[in-house]
N, C-alpha and C positions, 0 to 999 in steps of 0.2 A: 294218089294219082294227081290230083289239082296241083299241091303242092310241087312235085316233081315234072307235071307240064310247067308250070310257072316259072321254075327255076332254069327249064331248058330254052324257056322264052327269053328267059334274063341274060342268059349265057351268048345269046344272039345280040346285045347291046340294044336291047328291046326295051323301053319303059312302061309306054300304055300298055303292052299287050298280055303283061306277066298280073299285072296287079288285079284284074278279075279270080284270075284261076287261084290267086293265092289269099285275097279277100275269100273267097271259098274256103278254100282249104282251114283255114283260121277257124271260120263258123264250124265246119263239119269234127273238128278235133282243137275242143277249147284248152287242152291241156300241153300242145304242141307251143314250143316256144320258138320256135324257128320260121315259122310262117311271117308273124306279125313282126318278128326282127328282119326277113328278108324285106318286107313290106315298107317299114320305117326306111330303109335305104333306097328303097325304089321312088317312095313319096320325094324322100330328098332330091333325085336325080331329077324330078318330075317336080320341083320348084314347090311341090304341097308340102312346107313347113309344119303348116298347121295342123294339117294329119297325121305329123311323124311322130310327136311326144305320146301320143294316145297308144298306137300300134309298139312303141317300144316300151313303153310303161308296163304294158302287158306281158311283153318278151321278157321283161324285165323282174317282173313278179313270178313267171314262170322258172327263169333260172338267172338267180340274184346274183350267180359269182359270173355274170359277165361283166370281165370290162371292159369289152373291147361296145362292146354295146351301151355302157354307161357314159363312155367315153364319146361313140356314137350321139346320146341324146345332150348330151354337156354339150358339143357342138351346136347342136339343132337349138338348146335353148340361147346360147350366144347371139346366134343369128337373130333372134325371136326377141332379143333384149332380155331376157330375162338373166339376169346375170347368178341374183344368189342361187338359182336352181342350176344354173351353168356350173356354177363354183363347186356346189356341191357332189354335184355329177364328177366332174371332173378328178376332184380330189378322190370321190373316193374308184373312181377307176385308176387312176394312181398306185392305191393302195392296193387295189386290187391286181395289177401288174408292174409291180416295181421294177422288172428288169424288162419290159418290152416299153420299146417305143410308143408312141402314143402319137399320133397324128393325129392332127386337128384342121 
């Protein structure tokens, strides 16, 4: 339920108002990888860098063949300076979607 308000919240171009309902949702179902991946893109929107590698890392342990999401935190570390964690991200979201584009 948290999760699916939050999302309805986000869908409005909403930033503060999703990230409670789905910081919930996270805690209450720690095996949900979709929460703390929706969460990582809200922080970005929301200028919190610094919270985004945490919440995707998770997402990201939860379900490893994202690469849209690897791809996601490669970003967030460039921004962050971190480059070899960038690089590495990146490449292997690459690997991971060889025929889709990859925004960055």
């Amino acid at each position: 339920m948290h999760y699916n308000f939050g999302l309805a919240l986000k869908k409005k171009d909403d930033v503060a108002d999703p990230i409670p309902e789905l910081e919930t949702a996270e805690k209450l179902d720690l095996s949900a990888s979709e929460p703390p991946y929706v969460l990582g893109v809200l922080y970005m929107r929301a200028g919190r860098y610094a919270d985004k590698p945490g919440v995707l890392n998770t997402s990201l342990k939860l379900r490893p063949e994202n690469g849209v999401g690897r791809a996601t935190l490669g970003s967030v570390d460039n921004h962050l300076e971190r480059l070899p964690e960038a690089e590495a991200f990146l490449k292997e979201a690459i690997r991971q979607l060889p025929s889709n584009r990859i925004r960055i």
